[in-house]
C-alpha positions as CSV (number, residue, x, y, z in Angstrom):
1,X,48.8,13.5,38.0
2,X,48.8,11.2,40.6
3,X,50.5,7.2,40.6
4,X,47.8,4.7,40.2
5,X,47.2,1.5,38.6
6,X,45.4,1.8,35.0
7,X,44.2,-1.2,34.4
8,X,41.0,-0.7,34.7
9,X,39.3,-3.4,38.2
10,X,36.0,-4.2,39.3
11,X,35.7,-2.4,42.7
12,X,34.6,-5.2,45.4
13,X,30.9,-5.6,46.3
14,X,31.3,-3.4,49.3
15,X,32.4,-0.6,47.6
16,X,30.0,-0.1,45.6
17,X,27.3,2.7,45.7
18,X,23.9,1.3,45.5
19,X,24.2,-2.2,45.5
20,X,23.0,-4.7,48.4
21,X,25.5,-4.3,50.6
22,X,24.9,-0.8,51.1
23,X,21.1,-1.5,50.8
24,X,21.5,-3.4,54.1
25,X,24.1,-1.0,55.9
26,X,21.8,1.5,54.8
27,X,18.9,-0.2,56.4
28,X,20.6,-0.9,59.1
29,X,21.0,2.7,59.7
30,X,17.3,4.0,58.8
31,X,15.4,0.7,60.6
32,X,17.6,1.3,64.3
33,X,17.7,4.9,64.2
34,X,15.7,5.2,67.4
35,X,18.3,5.1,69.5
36,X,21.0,6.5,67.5
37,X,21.9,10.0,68.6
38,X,23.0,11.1,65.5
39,X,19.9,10.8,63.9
40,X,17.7,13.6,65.9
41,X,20.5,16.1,65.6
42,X,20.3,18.4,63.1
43,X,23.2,17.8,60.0
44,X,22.6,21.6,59.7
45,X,20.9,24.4,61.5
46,X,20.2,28.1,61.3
47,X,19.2,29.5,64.3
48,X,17.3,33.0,64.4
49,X,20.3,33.9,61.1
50,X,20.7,37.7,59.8
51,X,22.6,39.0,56.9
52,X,23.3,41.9,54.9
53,X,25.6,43.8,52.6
54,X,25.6,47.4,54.1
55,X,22.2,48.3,54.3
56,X,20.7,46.0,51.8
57,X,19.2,43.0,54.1
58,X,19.7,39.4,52.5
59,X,18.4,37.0,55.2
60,X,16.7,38.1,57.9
61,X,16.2,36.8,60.7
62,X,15.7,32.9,59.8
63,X,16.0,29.8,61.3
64,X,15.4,26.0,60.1
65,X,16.6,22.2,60.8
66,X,18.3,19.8,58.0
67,X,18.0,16.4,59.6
68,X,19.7,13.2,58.3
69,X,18.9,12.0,55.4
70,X,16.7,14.7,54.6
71,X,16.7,16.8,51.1
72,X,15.6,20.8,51.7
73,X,15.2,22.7,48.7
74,X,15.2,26.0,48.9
75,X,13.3,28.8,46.3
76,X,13.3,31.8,45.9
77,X,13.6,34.9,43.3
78,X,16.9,36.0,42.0
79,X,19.0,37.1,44.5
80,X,16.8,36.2,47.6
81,X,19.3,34.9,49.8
82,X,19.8,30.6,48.2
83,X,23.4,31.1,47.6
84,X,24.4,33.0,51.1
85,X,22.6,30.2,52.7
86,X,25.3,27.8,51.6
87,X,27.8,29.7,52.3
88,X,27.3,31.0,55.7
89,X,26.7,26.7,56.1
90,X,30.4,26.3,54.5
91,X,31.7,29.2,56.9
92,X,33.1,30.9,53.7
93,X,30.8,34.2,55.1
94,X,29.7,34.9,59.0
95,X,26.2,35.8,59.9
96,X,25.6,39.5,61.5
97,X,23.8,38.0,64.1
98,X,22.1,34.3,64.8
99,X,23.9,30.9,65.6
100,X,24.9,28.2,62.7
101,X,25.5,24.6,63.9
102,X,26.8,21.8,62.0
103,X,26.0,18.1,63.4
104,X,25.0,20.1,66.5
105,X,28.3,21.8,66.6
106,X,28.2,25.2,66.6
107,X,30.4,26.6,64.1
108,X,29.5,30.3,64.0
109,X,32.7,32.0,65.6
110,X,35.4,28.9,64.3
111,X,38.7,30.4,62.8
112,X,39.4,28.6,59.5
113,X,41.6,26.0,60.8
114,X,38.5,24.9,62.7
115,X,36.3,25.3,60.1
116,X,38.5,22.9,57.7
117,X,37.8,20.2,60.3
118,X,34.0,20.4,60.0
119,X,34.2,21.3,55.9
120,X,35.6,17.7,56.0
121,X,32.4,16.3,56.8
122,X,30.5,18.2,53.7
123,X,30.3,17.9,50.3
124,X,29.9,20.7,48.1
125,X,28.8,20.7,44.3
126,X,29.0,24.7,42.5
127,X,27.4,25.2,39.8
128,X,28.6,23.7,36.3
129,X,31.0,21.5,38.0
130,X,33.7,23.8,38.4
131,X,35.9,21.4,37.5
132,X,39.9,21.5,37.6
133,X,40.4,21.8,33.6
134,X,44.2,20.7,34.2
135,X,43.0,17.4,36.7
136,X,41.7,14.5,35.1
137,X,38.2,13.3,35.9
138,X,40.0,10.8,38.2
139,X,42.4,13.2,40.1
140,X,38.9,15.6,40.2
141,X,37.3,13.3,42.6
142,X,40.4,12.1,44.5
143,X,41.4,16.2,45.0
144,X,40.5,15.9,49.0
145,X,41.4,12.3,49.1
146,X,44.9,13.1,47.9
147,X,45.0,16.4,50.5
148,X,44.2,14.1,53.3
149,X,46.9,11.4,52.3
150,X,44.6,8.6,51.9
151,X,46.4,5.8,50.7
152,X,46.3,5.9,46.8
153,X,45.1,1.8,47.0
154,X,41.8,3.0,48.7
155,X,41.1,6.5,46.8
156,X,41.2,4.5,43.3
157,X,38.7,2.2,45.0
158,X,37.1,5.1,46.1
159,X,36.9,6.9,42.7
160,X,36.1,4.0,40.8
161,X,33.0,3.5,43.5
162,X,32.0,6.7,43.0
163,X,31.6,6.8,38.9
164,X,29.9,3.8,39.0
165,X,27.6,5.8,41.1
166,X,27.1,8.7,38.7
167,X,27.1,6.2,35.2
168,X,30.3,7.4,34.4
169,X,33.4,4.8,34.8
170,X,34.1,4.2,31.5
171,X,35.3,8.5,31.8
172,X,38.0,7.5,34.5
173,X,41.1,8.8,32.4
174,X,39.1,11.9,30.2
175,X,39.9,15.3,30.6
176,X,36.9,17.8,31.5
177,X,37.4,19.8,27.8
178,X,36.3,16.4,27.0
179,X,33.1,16.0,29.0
180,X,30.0,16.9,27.8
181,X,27.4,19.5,30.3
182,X,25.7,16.6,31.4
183,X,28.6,14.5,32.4
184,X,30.9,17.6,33.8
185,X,27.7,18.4,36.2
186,X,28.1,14.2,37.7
187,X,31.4,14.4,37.5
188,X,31.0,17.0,40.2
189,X,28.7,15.3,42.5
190,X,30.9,12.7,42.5
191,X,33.7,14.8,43.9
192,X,31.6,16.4,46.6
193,X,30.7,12.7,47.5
194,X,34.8,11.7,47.9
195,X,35.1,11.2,51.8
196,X,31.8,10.0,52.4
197,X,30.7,13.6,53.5
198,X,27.8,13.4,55.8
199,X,26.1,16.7,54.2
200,X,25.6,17.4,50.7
201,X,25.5,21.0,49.2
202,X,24.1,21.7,45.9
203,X,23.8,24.9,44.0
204,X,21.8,24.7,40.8
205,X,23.0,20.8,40.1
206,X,20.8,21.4,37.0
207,X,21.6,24.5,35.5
208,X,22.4,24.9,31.9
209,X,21.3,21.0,31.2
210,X,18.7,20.1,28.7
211,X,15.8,18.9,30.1
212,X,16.6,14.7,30.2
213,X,20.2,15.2,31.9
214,X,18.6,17.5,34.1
215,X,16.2,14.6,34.9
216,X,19.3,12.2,35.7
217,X,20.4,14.6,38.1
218,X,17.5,14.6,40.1
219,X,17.8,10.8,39.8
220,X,21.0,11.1,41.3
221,X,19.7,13.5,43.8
222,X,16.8,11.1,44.8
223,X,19.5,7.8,45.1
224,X,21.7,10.2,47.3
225,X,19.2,11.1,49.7
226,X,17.3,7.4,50.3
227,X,20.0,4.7,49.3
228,X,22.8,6.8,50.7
229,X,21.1,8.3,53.6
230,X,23.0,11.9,53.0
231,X,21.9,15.3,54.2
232,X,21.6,17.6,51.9
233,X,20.6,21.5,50.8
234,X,19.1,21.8,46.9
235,X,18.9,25.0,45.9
236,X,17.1,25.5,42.7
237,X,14.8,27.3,40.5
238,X,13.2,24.1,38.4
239,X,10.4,23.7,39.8
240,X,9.4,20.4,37.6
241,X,12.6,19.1,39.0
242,X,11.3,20.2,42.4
243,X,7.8,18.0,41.8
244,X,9.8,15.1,40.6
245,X,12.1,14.8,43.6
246,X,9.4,15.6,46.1
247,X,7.4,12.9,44.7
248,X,9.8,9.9,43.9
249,X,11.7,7.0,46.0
250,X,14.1,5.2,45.2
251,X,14.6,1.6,46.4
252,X,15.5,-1.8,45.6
253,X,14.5,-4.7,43.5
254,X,15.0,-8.3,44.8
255,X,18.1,-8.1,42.2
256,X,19.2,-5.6,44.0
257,X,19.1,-3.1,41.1
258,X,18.1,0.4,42.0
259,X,15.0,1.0,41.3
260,X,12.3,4.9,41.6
261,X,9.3,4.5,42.9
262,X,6.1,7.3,42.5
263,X,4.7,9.1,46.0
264,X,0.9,8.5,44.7
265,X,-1.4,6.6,47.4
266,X,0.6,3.8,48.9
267,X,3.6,6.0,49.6
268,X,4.1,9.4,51.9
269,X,7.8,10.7,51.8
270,X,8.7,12.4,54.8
271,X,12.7,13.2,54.4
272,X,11.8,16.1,51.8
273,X,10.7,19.3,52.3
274,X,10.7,22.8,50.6
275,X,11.4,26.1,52.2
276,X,10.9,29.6,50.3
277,X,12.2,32.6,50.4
278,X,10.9,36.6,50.1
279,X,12.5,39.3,51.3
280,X,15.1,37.9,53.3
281,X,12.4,35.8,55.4
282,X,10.7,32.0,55.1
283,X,7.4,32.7,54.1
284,X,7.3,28.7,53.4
285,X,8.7,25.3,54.7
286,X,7.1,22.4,54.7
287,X,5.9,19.4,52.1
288,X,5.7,19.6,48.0
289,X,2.1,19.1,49.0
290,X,1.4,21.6,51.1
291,X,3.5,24.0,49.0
292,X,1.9,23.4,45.7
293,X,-1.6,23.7,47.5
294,X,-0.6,26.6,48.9
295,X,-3.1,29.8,48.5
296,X,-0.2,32.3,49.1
297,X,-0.4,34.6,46.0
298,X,3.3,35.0,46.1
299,X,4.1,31.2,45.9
300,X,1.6,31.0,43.2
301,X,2.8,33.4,41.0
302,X,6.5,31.9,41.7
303,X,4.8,28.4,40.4
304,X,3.8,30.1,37.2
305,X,7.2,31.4,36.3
């Protein structure tokens, strides 16, 4: 267990997630983005990708962007290829042939030391949480903080920030035996979110949740992607929770409190897209609309499921 102060503070305006302050750094970002750089590389990118175990083919032959601040989910059946995806992205597995770059930086033949560097720059959230049972929910999201020797001052800032973020400060001190699904599955976005990682990777965030947490994750999701600007990779099989984030922005009021606003008429979001997988290839990327209109007997059985 770490030293910190437990007398529970307010963490300053700037600090925290979602409030005006970020609404106008935030802003700031999206509204000059023209001539930032950073902004028309890719956060991730497949180029031309194959996998396999032995002879059995798991991606083959792909290729796709992930700009900034843009949410692609990814579908497909069981075992079609989601989960390598992420972790060819992570560098945990290499590609049998095709290029992988991260913030343009190709990444594809980095030992692991150099690989570490770039993981510092994504977040990852595995399924459940996989929490540290023996960390508190506190040392769970300051894990990399503490392994990078930020000062302990900033990471309780950081932390506190953070749960405020995900609903869940008042759960600073608890143990995860003492977290319910629903709280165990935030907890863990908020640790992939410690460091400020540019890219966000999420593998089933809403697995296992009944059907209104699972709704507050996607929330989440949507408050990530257009208040915090992150990249990030969704894969999933819920395809309600698909609709929903495909079809929802979230913004501000004049109070500054968040608030999530439907596509319908007067809105077209442009920083989400789906991209579907069969057999190891794309046979869809593009908008929920186009996907959900689409006359590909494949995709519409998948919808039916």
């Amino acid at each position: 267990m770490s030293s910190r102060n437990t007398e529970k503070e307010h963490p300053t305006h700037e600090a925290v997630p979602g409030n005006e302050a970020d609404c106008a750094a935030s802003g700031a970002r999206i509204f000059t983005a023209i001539d930032d750089e950073t902004r028309i590389t890719p956060a991730v990118e497949f180029r031309n990708v194959k996998f396999a175990y032995g002879d059995h083919i798991i991606l083959n032959d792909i290729s796709f962007k992930v700009m900034r601040g843009e949410l692609l989910v990814v579908l497909s059946a069981s075992g079609g290829g989601k989960s390598t995806i992420l972790k060819l992205t992570l560098g945990l597995m290499k590609p049998d042939e095709g290029r992988i770059l991260i913030d343009g930086e190709d990444i594809t033949d980095y030992d692991e030391e150099a690989l570490n560097r770039v993981r510092l720059r994504i977040g990852v959230h595995f399924q459940d949480g996989a929490l540290f049972d023996s960390l508190s929910v506190y040392d769970n999201i300051a894990f990399r903080c503490h392994e990078q020797g930020v000062p302990e001052e900033i990471i309780e800032q950081e932390v506190r920030s953070l749960l405020r973020f995900v609903d869940l400060e008042d759960a600073i001190d608890m143990m995860p035996a003492q977290l319910s699904g629903g709280m165990r599955v935030r907890v863990g976005v908020a640790r992939a979110l410690a460091g400020k990682p540019r890219t966000l990777l999420l593998d089933e965030p809403t697995g296992g949740l009944d059907p209104p947490t699972a709704w507050s994750m996607c929330e989440l999701g949507i408050k990530l992607r257009d208040l915090r600007d992150v990249s990030a990779i969704l894969v999933t099989h819920r395809i309600e929770n698909v609709r929903f984030m495909a079809s929802t922005y979230a913004g501000y009021k004049p109070n500054g409190e968040v608030m999530l606003i439907e596509e319908k008429d007067r809105l077209c979001l442009i920083n989400t897209r789906i991209m579907m997988l069969r057999s190891g290839r794309i046979i869809f990327n593009g908008s929920d609309e186009e996907f959900f209109r689409s006359d590909d007997e494949y995709i519409r059985q998948f919808l039916l499921l």
